[in-house]
C-alpha positions as MATLAB code, in Angstrom:
seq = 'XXXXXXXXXXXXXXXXXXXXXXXXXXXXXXXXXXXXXXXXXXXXXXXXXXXXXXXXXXXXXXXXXXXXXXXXXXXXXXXXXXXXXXXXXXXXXXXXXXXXXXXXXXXXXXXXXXXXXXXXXXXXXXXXXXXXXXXXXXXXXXXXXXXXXXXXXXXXXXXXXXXXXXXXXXXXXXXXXXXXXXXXXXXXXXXXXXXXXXXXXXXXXXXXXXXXXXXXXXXXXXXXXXXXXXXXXXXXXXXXXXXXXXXXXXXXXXXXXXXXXXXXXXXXXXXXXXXXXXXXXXXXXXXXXXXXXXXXXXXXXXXXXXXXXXXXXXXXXXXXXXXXXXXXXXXXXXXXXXXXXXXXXXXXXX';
ca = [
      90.451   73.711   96.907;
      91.818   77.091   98.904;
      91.541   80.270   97.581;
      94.253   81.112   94.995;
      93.457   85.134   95.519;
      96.507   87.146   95.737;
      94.689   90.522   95.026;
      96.715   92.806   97.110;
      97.097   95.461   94.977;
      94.390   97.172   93.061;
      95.710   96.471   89.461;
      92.979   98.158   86.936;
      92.850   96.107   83.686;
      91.831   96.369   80.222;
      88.587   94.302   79.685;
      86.869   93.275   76.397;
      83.259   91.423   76.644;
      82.149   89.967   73.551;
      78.647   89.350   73.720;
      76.145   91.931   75.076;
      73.333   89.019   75.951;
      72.178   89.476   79.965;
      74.699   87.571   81.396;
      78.047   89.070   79.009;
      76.480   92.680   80.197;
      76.163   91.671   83.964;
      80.275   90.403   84.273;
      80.660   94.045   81.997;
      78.560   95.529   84.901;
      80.144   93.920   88.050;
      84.019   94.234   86.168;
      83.901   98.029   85.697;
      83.215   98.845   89.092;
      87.057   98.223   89.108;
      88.471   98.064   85.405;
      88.033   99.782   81.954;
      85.776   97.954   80.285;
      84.700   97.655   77.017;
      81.264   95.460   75.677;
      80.799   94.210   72.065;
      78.125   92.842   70.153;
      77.499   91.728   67.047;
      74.388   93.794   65.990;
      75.809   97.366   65.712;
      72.725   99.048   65.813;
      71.792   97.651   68.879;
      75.278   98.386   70.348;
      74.529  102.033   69.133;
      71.024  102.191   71.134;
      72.978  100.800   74.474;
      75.271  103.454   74.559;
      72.804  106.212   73.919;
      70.684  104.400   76.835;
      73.164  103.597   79.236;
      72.002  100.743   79.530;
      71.056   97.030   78.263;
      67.450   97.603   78.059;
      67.055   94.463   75.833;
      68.481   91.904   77.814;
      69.592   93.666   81.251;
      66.846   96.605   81.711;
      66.992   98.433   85.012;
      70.758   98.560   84.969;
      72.731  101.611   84.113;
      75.752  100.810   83.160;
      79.035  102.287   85.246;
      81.743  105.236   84.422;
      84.139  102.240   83.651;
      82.205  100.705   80.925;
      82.023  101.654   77.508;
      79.938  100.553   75.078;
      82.064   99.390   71.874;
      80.026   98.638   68.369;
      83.937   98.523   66.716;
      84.746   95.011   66.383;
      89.336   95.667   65.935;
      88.811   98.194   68.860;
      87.537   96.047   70.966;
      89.698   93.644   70.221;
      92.717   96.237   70.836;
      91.481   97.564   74.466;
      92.403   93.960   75.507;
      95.308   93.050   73.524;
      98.022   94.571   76.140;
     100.192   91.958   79.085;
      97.518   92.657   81.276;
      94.415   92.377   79.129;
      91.306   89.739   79.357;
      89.121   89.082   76.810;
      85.907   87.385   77.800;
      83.469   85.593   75.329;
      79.931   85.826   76.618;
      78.270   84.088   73.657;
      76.657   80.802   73.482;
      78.010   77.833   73.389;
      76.342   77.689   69.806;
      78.178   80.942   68.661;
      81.574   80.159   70.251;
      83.238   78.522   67.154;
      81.959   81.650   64.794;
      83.894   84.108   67.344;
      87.067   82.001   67.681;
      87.536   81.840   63.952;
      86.849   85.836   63.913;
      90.193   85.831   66.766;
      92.076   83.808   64.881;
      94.871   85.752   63.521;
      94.530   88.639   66.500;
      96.320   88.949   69.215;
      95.200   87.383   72.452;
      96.320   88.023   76.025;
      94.234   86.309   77.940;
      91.042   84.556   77.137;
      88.167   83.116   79.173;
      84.509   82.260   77.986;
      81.573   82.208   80.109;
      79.370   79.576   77.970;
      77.831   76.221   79.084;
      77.377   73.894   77.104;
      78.182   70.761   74.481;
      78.384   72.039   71.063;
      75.598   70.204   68.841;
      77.056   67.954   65.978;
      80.648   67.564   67.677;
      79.792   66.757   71.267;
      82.973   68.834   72.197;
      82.787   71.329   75.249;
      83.860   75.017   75.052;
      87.693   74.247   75.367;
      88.081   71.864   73.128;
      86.399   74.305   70.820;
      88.776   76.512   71.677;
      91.972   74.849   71.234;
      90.769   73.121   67.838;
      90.226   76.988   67.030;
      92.438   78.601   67.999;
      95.630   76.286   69.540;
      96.968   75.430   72.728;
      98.906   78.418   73.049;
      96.359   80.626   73.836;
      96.253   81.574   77.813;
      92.394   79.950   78.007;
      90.031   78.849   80.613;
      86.494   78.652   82.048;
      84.855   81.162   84.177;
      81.661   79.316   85.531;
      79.869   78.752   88.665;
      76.314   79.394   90.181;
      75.512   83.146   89.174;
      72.399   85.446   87.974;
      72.839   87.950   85.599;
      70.351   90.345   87.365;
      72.165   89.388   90.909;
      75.359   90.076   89.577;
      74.678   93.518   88.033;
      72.869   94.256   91.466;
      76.298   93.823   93.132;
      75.126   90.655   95.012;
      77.485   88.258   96.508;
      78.498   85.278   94.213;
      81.607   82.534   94.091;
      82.780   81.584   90.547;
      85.613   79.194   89.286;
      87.788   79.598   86.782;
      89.115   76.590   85.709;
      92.200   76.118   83.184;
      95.319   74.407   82.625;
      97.673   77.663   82.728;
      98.620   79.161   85.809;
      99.149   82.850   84.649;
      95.482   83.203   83.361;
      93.987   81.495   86.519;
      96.233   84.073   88.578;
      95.221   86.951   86.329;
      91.506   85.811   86.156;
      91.871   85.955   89.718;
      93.285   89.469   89.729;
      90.767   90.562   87.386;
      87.278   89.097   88.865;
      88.279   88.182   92.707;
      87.066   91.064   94.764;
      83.993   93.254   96.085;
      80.643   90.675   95.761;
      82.067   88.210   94.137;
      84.939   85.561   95.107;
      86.757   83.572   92.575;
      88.115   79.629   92.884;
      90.843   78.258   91.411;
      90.502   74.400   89.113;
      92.631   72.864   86.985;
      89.500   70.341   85.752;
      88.253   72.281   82.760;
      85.978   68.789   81.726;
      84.463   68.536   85.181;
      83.710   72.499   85.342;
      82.427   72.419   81.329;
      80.544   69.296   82.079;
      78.735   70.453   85.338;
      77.708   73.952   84.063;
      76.465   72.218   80.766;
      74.087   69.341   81.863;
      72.509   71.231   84.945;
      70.924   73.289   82.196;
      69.026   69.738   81.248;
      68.846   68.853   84.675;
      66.737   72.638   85.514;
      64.545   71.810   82.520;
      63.575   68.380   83.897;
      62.983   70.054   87.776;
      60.875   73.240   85.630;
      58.443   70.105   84.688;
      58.388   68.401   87.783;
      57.425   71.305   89.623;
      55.103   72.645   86.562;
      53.000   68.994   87.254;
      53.128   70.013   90.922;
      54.827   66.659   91.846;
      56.250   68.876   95.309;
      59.843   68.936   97.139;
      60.149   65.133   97.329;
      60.158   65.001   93.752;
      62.248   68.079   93.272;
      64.979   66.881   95.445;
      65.266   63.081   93.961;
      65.915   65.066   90.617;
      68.372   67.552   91.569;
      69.905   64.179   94.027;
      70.137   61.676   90.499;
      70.721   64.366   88.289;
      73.846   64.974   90.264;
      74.580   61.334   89.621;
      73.799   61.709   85.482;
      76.742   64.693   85.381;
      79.358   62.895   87.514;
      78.515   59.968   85.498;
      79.391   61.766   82.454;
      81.926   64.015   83.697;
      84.128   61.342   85.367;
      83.812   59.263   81.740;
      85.224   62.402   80.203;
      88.244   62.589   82.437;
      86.578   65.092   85.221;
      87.650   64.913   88.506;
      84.785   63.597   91.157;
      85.546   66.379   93.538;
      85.061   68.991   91.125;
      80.968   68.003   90.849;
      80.505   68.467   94.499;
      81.984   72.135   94.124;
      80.448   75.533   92.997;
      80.441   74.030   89.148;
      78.126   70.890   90.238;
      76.160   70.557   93.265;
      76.055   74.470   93.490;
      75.488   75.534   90.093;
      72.906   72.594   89.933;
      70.945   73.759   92.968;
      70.861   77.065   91.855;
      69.773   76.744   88.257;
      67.221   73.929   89.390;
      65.321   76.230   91.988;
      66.040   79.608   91.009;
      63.271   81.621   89.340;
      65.713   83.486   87.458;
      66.622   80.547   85.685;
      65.618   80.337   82.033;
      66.262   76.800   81.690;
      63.453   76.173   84.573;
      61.363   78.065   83.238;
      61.808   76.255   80.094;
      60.023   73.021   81.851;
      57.281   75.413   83.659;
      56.151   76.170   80.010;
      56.590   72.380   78.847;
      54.225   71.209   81.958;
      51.777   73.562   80.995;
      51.657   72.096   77.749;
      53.177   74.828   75.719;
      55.440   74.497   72.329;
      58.938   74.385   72.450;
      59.364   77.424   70.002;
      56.288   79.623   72.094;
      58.565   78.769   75.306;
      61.823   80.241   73.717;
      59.822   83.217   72.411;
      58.756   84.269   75.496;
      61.889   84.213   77.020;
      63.686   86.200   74.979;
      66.925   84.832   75.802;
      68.500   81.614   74.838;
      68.316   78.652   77.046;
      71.374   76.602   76.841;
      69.605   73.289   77.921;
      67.652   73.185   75.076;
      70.405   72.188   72.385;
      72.698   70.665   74.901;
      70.207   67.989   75.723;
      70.351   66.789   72.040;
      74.157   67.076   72.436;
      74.216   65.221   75.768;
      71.704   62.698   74.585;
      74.016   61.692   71.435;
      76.969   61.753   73.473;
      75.800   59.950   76.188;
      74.587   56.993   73.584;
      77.846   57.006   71.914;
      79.949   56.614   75.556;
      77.259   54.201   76.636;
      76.448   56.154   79.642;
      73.208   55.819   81.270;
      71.260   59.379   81.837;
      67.260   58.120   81.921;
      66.897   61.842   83.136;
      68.574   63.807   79.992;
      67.186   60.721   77.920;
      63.606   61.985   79.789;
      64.497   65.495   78.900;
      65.350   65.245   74.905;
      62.205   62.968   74.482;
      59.739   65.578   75.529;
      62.094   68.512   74.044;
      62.423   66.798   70.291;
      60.241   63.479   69.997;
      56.971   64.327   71.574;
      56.845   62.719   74.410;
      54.426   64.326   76.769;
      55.396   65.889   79.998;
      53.476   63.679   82.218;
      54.972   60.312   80.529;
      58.417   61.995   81.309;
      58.047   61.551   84.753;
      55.910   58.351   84.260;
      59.282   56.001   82.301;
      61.246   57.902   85.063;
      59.037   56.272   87.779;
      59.037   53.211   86.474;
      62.302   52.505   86.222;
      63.722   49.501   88.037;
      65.280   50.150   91.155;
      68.786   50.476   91.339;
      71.892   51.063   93.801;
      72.274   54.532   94.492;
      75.961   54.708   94.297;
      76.931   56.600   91.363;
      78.193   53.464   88.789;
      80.985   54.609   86.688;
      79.052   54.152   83.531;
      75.396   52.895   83.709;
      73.090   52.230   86.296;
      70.821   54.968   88.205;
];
């Protein structure tokens, strides 16, 4: 898809981040080099102690923040710095804590509105925007902003691509507007399912490649799984409606290859700690941060049953996350599966 950016003139918006995790503070970061920008989070307190830091030195240590970001504990003022024409409003929670926000927007105001979560939500199997418009309508200006991004590489000013992905013109164009510039470029989709559906399974997909390389199985191994897990999300994207096309993009193949070899990833990291043997609740403890694979391969798992889709590696995934299974049988049921076509089969077979 070309590049929709139009970003001729320097336009400074108004831009509200709600969430102050690493990865809501990072976009809060890399936005006010250009914008006024203002980042919420729930936990006042905490929101106090940022601004008297300068910094996120919770999540996001080691990065002051800029002149155009301002630290906002006040959840209606927030709100209000975003509320004008030209306003954006991001959501940088999980996908977990997306629902609880929209029903806190409900009755405001709402320019624009894009959320930066991956993820299935647990219970409903729906993705972010279909949260969003059971929220909140389908009047709302709404998409997507995902792709394959670091928090810590982002605040550094690194280069990055991202897509935004949503089925109104003005807010892709005004996304674009906002984000599209310095370090970091900005596509255009219309395929909110195949961009929600890429960015949530890779999660699963990291977690799997964490134990692989935890057992020290080596590259051959590594690549099969990032190779068939790409499989397992066009599988499930394409049986959701996604466009094939969109999984080869930034949002699959990219964001995959990132989040399954990255050492910044959490998810990853998540399966280092698995292969050495470590509980689930020590792993998450120790990384401080959430790691959105964790409940999305329940999610995935269920949802993938229910479509009667066939994803041995998420299947792999959710048995040593939730049933026990240990690491090493993982990767043994994976082995000894039967061998199979590679082309990706729209349903089952891998």
């Amino acid at each position: 898809m070309q590049d929709q950016s139009s970003n001729k003139t320097a336009i400074v918006r108004h831009i509200t981040v709600l969430g102050a995790g690493a990865w809501g503070t990072a976009v809060a970061i890399a936005l006010a080099q250009r914008h006024a920008v203002r980042l919420w989070g729930r936990d006042t307190a905490a929101m106090q102690a940022m601004a008297a830091a300068g910094e996120n030195t919770t999540y996001l240590p080691g990065f002051p923040f800029p002149a155009g970001l301002t630290v906002e504990p006040d959840f209606d003022a927030a709100l209000a710095h975003a509320a004008s024409p030209d306003g954006l409003l991001i959501a940088a929670c999980p996908v977990a804590g997306l629902r609880p926000l929209l029903e806190q927007l409900k009755t405001r105001p709402i320019a624009n509105l894009v959320w930066l979560c991956k993820g299935f939500e647990y219970g409903t199997g729906l993705l972010p925007h279909q949260i969003v418009r059971q929220v909140l309508g389908a009047t709302v200006p709404a998409g997507a902003l995902s792709g394959p991004s670091f928090a810590q590489e982002v605040a550094r000013g690194l280069p990055c691509a991202l897509t935004i992905a949503s089925d109104s013109a003005p807010l892709r164009e005004a996304v674009v507007s906002a984000v599209h510039g310095g370090n970091i470029r900005v596509y255009v989709s219309t395929d909110l399912v195949g961009v929600e559906v890429g960015g949530a399974v890779k999660n699963i997909l990291a977690i799997a490649t964490g134990v692989a390389d935890g057992l020290g199985l080596g590259l051959n191994a590594r690549a099969a799984l990032i190779t068939r897990g790409l499989a397992e999300i066009t599988r499930l994207g394409t049986r959701l409606g996604g466009q094939v096309e969109t999984f080869m993009g930034l949002t699959g193949m990219g964001d995959l290859i990132l989040t399954c070899t990255g050492d910044l990833s959490r998810n990853r990291r998540v399966g280092l700690g698995l292969a050495q043997d470590k509980p689930l609740d020590v792993i998450v403890h120790e990384l401080g941060h959430v790691a959105e694979g964790v409940p999305c391969a329940k999610a995935v798992r269920e949802l993938a049953g229910t479509l009667g889709v066939d994803m041995p590696i998420t299947n792999a995934v959710a048995g040593v996350l939730f049933d026990g299974v240990p690491p090493k049988a993982m990767v043994a049921r994976l082995l000894a599966r039967d061998p199979r076509d590679e082309k990706i089969a729209p349903a089952n077979g891998n």
